[in-house]
mmCIF file of the protein (N, C-alpha, C, O) and its ligand, coordinates in Angstrom:
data_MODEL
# 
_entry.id   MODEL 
# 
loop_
_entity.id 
_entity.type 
_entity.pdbx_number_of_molecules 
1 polymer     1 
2 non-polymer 1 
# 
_entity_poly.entity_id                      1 
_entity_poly.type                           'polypeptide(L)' 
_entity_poly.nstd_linkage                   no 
_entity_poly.nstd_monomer                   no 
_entity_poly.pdbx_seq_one_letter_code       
;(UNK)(UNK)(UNK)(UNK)(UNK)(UNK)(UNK)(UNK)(UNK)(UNK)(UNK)(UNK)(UNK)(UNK)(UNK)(UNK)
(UNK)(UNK)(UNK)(UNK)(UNK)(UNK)(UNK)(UNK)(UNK)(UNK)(UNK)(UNK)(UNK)(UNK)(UNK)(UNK)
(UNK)(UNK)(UNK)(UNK)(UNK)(UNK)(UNK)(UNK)(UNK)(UNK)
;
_entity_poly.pdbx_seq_one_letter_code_can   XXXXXXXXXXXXXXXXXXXXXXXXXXXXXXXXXXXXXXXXXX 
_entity_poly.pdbx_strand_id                 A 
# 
loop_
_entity_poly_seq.entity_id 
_entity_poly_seq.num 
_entity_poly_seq.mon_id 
_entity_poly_seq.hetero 
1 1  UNK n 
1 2  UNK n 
1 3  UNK n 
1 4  UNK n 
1 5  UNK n 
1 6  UNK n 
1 7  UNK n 
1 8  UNK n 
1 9  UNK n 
1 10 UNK n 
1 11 UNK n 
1 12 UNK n 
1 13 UNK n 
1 14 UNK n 
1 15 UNK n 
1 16 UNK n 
1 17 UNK n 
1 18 UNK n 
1 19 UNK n 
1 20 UNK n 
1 21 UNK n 
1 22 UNK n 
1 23 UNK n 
1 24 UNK n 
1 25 UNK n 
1 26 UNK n 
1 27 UNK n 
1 28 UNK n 
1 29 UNK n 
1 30 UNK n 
1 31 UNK n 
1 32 UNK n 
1 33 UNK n 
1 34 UNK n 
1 35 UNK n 
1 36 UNK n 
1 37 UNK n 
1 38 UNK n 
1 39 UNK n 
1 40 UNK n 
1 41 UNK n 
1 42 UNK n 
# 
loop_
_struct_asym.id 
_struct_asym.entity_id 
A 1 
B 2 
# 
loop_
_chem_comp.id 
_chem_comp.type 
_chem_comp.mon_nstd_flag 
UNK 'L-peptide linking' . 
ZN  non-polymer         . 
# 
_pdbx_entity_nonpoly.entity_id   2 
_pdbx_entity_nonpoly.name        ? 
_pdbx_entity_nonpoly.comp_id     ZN 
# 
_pdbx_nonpoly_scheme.asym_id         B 
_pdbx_nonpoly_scheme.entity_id       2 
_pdbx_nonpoly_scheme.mon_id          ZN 
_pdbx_nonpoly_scheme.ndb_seq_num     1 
_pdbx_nonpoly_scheme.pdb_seq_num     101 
_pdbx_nonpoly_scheme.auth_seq_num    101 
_pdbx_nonpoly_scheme.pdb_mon_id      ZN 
_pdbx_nonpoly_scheme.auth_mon_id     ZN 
_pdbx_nonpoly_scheme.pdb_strand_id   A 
_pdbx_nonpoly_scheme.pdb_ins_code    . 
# 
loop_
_atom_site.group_PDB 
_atom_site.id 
_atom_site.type_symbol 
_atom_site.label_atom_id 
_atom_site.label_alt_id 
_atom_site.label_comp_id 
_atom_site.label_asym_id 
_atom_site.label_entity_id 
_atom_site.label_seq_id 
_atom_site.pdbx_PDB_ins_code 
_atom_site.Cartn_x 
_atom_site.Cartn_y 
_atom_site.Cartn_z 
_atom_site.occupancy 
_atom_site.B_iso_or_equiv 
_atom_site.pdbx_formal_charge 
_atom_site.auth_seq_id 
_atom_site.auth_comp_id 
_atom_site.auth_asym_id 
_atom_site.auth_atom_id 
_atom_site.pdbx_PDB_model_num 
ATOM   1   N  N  . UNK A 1 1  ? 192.601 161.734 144.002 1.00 0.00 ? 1   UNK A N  1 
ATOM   2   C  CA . UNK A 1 1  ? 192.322 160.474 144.698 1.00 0.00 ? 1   UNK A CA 1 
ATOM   3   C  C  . UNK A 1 1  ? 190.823 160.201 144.673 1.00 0.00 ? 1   UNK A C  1 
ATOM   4   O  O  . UNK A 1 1  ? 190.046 161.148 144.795 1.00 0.00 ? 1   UNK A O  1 
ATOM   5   N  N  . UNK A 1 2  ? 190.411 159.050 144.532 1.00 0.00 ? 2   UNK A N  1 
ATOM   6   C  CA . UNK A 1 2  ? 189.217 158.895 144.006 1.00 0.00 ? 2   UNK A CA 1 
ATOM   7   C  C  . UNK A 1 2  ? 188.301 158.193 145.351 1.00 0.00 ? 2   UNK A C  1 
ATOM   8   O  O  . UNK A 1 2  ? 189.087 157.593 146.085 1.00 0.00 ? 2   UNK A O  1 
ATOM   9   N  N  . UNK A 1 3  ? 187.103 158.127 145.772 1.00 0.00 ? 3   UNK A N  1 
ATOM   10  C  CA . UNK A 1 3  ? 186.282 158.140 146.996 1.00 0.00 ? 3   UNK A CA 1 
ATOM   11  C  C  . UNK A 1 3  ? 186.537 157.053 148.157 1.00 0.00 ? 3   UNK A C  1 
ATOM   12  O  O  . UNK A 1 3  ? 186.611 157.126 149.383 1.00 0.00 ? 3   UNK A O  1 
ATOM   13  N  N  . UNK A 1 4  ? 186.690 155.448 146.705 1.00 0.00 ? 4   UNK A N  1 
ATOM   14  C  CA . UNK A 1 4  ? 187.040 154.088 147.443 1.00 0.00 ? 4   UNK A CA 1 
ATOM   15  C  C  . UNK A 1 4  ? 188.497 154.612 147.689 1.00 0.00 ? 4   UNK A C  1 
ATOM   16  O  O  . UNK A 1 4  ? 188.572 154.067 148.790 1.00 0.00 ? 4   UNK A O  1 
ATOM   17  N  N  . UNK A 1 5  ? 189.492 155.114 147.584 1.00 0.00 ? 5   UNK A N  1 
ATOM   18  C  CA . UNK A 1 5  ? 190.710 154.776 148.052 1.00 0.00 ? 5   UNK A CA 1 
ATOM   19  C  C  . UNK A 1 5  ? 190.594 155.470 149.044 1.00 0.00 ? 5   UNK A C  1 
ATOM   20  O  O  . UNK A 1 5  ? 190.581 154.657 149.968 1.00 0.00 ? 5   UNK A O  1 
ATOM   21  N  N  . UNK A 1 6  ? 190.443 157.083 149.714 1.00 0.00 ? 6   UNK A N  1 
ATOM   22  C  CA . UNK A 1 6  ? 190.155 157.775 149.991 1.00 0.00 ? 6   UNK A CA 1 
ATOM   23  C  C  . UNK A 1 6  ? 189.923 157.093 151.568 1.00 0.00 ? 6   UNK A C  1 
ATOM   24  O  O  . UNK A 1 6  ? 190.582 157.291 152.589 1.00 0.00 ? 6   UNK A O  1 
ATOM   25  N  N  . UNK A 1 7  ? 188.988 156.409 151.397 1.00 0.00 ? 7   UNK A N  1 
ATOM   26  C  CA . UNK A 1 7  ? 187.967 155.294 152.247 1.00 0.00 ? 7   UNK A CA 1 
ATOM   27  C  C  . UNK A 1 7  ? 188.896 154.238 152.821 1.00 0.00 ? 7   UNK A C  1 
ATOM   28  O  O  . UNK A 1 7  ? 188.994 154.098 154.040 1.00 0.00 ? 7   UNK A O  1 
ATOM   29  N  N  . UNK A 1 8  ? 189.697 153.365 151.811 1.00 0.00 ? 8   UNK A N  1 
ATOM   30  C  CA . UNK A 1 8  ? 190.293 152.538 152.258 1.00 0.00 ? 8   UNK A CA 1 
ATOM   31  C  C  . UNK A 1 8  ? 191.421 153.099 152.807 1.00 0.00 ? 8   UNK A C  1 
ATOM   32  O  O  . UNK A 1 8  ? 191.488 152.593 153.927 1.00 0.00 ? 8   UNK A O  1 
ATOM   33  N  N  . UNK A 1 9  ? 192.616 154.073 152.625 1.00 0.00 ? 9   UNK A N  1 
ATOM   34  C  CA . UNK A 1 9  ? 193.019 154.684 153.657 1.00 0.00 ? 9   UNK A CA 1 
ATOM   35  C  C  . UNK A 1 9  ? 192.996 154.583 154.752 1.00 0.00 ? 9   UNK A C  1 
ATOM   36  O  O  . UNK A 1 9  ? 193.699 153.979 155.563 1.00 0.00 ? 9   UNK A O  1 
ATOM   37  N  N  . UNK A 1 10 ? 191.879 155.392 154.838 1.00 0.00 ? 10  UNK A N  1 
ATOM   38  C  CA . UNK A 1 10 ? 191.281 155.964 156.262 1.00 0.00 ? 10  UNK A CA 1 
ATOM   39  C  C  . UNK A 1 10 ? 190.924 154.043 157.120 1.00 0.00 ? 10  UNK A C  1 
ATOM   40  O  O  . UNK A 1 10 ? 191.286 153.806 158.272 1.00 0.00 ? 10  UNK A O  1 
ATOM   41  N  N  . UNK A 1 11 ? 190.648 153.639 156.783 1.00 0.00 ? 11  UNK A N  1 
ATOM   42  C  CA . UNK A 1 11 ? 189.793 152.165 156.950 1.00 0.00 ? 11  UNK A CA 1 
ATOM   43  C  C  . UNK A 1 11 ? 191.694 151.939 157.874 1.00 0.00 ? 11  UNK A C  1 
ATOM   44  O  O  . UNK A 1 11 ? 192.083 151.991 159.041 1.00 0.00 ? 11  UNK A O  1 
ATOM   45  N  N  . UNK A 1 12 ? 192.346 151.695 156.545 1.00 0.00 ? 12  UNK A N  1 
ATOM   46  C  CA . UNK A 1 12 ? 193.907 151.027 156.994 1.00 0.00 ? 12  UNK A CA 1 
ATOM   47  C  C  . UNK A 1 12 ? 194.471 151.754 158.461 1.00 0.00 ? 12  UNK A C  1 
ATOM   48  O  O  . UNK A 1 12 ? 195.004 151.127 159.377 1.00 0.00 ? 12  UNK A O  1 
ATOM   49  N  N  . UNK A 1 13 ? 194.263 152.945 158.442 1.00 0.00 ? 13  UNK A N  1 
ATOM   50  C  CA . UNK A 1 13 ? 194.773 154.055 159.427 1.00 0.00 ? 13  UNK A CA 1 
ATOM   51  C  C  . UNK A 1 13 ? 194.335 153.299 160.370 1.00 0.00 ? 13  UNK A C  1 
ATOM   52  O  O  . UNK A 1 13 ? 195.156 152.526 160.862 1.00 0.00 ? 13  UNK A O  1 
ATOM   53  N  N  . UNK A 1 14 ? 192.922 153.290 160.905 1.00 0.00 ? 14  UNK A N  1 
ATOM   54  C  CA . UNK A 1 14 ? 191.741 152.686 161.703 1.00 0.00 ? 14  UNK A CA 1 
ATOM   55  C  C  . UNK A 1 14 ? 192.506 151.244 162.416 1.00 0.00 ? 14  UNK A C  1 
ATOM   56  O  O  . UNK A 1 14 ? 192.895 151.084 163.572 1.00 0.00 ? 14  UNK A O  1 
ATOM   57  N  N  . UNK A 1 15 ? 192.541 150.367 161.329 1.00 0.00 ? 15  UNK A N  1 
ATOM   58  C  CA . UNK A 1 15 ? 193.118 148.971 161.689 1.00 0.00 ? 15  UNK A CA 1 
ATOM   59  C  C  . UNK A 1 15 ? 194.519 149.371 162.269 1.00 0.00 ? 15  UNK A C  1 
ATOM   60  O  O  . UNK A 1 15 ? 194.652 149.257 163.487 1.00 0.00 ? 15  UNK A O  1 
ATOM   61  N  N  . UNK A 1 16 ? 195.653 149.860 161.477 1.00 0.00 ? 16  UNK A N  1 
ATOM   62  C  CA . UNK A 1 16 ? 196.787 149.974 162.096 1.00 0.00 ? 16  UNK A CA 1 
ATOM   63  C  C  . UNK A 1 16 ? 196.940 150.657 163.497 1.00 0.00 ? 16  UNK A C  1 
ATOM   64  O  O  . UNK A 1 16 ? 197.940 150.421 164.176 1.00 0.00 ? 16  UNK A O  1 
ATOM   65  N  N  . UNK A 1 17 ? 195.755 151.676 164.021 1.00 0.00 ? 17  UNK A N  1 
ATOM   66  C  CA . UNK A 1 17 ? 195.720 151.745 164.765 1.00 0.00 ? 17  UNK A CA 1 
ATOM   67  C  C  . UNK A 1 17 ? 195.173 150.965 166.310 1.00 0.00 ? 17  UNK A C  1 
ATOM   68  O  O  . UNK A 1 17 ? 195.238 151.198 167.517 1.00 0.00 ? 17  UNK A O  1 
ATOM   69  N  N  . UNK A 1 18 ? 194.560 149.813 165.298 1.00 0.00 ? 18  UNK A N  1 
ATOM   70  C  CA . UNK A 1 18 ? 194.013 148.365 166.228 1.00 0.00 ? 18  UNK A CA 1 
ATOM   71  C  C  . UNK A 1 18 ? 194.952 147.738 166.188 1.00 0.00 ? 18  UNK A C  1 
ATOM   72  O  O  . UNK A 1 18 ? 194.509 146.662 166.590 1.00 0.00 ? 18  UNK A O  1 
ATOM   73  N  N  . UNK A 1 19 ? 196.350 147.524 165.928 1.00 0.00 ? 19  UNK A N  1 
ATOM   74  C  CA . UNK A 1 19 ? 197.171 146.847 166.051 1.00 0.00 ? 19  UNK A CA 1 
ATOM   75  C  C  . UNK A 1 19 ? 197.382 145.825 164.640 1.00 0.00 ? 19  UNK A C  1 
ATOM   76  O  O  . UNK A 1 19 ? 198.123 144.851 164.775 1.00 0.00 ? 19  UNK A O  1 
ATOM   77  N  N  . UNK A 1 20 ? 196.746 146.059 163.350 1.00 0.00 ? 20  UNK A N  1 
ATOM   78  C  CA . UNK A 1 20 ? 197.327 145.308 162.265 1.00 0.00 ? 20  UNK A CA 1 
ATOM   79  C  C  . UNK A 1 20 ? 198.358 145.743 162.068 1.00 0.00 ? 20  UNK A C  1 
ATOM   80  O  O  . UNK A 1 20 ? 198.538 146.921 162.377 1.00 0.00 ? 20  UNK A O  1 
ATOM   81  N  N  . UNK A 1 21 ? 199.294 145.085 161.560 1.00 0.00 ? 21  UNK A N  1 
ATOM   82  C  CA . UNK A 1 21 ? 200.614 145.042 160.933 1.00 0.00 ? 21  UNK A CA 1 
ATOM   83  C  C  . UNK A 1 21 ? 200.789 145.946 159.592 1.00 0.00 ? 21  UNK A C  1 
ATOM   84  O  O  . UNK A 1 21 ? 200.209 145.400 158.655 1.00 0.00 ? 21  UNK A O  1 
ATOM   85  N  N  . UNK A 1 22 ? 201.263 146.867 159.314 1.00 0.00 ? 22  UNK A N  1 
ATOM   86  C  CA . UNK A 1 22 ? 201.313 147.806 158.539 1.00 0.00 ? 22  UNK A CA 1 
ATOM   87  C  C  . UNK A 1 22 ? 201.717 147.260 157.180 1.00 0.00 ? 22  UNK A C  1 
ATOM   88  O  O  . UNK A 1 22 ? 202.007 148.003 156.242 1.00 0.00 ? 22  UNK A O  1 
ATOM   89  N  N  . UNK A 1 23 ? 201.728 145.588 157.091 1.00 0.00 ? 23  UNK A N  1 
ATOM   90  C  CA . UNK A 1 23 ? 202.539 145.044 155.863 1.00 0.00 ? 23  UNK A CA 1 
ATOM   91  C  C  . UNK A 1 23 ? 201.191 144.647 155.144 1.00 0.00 ? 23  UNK A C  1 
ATOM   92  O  O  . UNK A 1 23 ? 201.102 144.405 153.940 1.00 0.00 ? 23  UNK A O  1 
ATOM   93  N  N  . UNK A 1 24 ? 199.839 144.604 156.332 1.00 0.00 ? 24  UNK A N  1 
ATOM   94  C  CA . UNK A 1 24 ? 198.861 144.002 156.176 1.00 0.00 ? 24  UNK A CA 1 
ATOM   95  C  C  . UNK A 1 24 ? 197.721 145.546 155.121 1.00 0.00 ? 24  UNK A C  1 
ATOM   96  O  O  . UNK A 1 24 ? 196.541 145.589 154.773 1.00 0.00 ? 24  UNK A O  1 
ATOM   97  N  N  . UNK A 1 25 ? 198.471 146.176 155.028 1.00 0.00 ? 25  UNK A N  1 
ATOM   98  C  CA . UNK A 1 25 ? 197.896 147.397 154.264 1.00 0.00 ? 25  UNK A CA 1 
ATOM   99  C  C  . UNK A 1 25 ? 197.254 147.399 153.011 1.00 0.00 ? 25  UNK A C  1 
ATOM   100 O  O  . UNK A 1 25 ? 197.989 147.325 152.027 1.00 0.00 ? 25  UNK A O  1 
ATOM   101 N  N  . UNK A 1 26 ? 196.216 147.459 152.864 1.00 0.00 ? 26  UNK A N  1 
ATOM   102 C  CA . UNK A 1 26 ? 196.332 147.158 151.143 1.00 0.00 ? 26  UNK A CA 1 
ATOM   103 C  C  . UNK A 1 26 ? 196.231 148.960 150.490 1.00 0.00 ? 26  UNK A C  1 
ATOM   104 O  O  . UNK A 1 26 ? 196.213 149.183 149.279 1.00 0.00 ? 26  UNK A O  1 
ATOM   105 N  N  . UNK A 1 27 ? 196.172 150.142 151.601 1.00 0.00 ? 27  UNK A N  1 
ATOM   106 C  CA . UNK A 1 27 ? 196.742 151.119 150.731 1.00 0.00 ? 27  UNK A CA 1 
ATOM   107 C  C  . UNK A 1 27 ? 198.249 151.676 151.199 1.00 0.00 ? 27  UNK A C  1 
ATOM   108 O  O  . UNK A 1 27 ? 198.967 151.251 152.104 1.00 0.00 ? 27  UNK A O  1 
ATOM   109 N  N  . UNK A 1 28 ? 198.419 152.509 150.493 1.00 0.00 ? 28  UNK A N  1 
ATOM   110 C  CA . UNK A 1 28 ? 200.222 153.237 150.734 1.00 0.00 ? 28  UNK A CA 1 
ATOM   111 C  C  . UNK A 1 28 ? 199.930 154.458 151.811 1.00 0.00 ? 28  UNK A C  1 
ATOM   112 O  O  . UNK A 1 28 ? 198.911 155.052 151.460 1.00 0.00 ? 28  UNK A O  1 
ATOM   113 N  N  . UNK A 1 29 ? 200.316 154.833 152.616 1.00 0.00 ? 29  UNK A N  1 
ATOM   114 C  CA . UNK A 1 29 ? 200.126 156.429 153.123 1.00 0.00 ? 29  UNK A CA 1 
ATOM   115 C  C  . UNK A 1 29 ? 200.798 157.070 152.772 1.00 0.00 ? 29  UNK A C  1 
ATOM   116 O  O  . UNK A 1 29 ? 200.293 158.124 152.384 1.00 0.00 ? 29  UNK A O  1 
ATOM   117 N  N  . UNK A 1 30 ? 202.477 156.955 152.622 1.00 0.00 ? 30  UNK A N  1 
ATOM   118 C  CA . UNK A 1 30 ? 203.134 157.732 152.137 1.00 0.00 ? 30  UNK A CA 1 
ATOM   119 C  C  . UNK A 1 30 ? 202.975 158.319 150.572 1.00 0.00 ? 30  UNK A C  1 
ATOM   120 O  O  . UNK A 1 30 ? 203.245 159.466 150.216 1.00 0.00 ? 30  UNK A O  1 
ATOM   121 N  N  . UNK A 1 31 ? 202.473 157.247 149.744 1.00 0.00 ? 31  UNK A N  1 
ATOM   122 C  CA . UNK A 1 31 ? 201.968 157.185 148.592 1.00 0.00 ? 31  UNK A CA 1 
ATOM   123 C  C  . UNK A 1 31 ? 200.943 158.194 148.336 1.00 0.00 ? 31  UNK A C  1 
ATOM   124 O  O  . UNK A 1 31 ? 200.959 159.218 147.653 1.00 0.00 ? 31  UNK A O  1 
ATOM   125 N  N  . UNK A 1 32 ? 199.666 157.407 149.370 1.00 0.00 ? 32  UNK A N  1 
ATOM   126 C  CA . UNK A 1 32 ? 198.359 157.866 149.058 1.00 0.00 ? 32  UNK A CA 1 
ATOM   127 C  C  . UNK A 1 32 ? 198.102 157.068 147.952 1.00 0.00 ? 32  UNK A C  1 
ATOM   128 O  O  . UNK A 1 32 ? 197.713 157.738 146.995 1.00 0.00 ? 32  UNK A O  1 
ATOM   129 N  N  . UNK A 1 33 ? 198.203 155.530 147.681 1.00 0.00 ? 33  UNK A N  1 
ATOM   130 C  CA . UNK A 1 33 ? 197.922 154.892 146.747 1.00 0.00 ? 33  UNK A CA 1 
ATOM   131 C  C  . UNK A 1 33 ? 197.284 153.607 147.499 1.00 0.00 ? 33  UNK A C  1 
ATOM   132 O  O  . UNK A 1 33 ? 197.128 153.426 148.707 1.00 0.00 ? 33  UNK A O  1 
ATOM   133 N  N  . UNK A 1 34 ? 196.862 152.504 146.050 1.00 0.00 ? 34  UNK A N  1 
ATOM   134 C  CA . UNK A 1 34 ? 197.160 151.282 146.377 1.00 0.00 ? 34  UNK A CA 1 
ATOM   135 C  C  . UNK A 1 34 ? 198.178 150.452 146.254 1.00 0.00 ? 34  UNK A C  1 
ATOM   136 O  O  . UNK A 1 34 ? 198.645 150.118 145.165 1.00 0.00 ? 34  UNK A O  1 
ATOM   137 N  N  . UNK A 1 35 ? 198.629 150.027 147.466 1.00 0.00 ? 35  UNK A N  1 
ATOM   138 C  CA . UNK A 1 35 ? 200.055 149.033 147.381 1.00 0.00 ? 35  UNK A CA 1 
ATOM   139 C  C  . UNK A 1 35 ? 200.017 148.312 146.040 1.00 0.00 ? 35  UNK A C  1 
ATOM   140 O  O  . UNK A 1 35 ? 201.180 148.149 145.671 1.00 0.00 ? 35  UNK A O  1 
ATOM   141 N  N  . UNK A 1 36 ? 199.145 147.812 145.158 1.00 0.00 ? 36  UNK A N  1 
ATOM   142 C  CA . UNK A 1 36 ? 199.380 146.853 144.001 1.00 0.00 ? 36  UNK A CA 1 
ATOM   143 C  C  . UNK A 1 36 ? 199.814 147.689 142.997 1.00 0.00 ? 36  UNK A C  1 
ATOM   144 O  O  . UNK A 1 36 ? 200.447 147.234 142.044 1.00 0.00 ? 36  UNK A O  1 
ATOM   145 N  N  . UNK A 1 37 ? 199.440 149.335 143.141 1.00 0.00 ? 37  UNK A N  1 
ATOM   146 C  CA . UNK A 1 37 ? 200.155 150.535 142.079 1.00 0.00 ? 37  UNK A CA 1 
ATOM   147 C  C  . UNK A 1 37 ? 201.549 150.912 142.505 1.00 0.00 ? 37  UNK A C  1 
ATOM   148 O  O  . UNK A 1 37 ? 202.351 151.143 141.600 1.00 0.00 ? 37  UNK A O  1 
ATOM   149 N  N  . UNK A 1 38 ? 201.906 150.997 143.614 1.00 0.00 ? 38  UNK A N  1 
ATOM   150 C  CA . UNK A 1 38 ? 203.059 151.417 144.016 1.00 0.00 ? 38  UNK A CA 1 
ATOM   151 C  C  . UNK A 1 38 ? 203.951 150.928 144.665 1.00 0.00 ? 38  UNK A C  1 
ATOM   152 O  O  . UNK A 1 38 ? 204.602 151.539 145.513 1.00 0.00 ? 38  UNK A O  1 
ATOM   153 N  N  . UNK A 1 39 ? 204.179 149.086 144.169 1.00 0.00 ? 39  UNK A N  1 
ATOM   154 C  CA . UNK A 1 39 ? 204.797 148.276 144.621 1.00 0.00 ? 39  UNK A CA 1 
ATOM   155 C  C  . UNK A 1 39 ? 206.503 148.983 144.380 1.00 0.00 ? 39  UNK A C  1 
ATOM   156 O  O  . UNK A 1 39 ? 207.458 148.964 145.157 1.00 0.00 ? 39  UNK A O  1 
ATOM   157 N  N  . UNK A 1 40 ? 206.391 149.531 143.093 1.00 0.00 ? 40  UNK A N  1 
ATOM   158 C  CA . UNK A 1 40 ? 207.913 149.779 142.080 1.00 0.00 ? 40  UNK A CA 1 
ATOM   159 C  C  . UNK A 1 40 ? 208.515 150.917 143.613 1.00 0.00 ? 40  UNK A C  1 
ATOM   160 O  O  . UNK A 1 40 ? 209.467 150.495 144.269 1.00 0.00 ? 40  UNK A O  1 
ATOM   161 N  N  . UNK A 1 41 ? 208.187 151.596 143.813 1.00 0.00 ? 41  UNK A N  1 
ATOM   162 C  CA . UNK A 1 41 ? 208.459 152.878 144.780 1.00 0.00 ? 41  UNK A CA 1 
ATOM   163 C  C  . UNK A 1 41 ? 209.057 151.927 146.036 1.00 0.00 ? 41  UNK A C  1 
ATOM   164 O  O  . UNK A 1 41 ? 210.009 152.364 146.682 1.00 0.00 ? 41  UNK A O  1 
ATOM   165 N  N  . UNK A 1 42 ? 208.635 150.981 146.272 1.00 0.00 ? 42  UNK A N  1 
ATOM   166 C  CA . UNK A 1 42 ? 208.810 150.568 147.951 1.00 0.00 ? 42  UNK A CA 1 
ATOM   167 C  C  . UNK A 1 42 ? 210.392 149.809 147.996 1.00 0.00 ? 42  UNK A C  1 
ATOM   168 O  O  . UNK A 1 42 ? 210.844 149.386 149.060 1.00 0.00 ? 42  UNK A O  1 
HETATM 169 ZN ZN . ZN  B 2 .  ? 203.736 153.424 148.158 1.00 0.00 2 101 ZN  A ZN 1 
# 
C-alpha cells in the first residue's frame, strides 16, 4: 500500500467517525483500496 492511500484511509476512518456516510468513502477498508479499483468486489 502506497503512502497517499495509506493517508487517505486513515483521513476516511477520521470523517466516518465525524459522522460521514460510509458511501461517501473514496477508500475501501475492507479492501484497503481505492473504491474506483475495487468497485468489481462490492
Ligand atoms: Zn473494496
Amino acid at each position: 500500500m502506497d503512502a497517499k492511500l495509506a493517508a487517505a484511509i486513515a483521513k476516511d476512518d477520521e470523517l466516518e467517525d465525524c459522522g460521514m456516510h460510509g458511501d461517501d468513502r473514496v477508500t475501501c477498508w475492507p479492501h484497503q483500496c481505492w473504491v474506483a479499483d475495487c468497485e468489481d468486489l462490492h
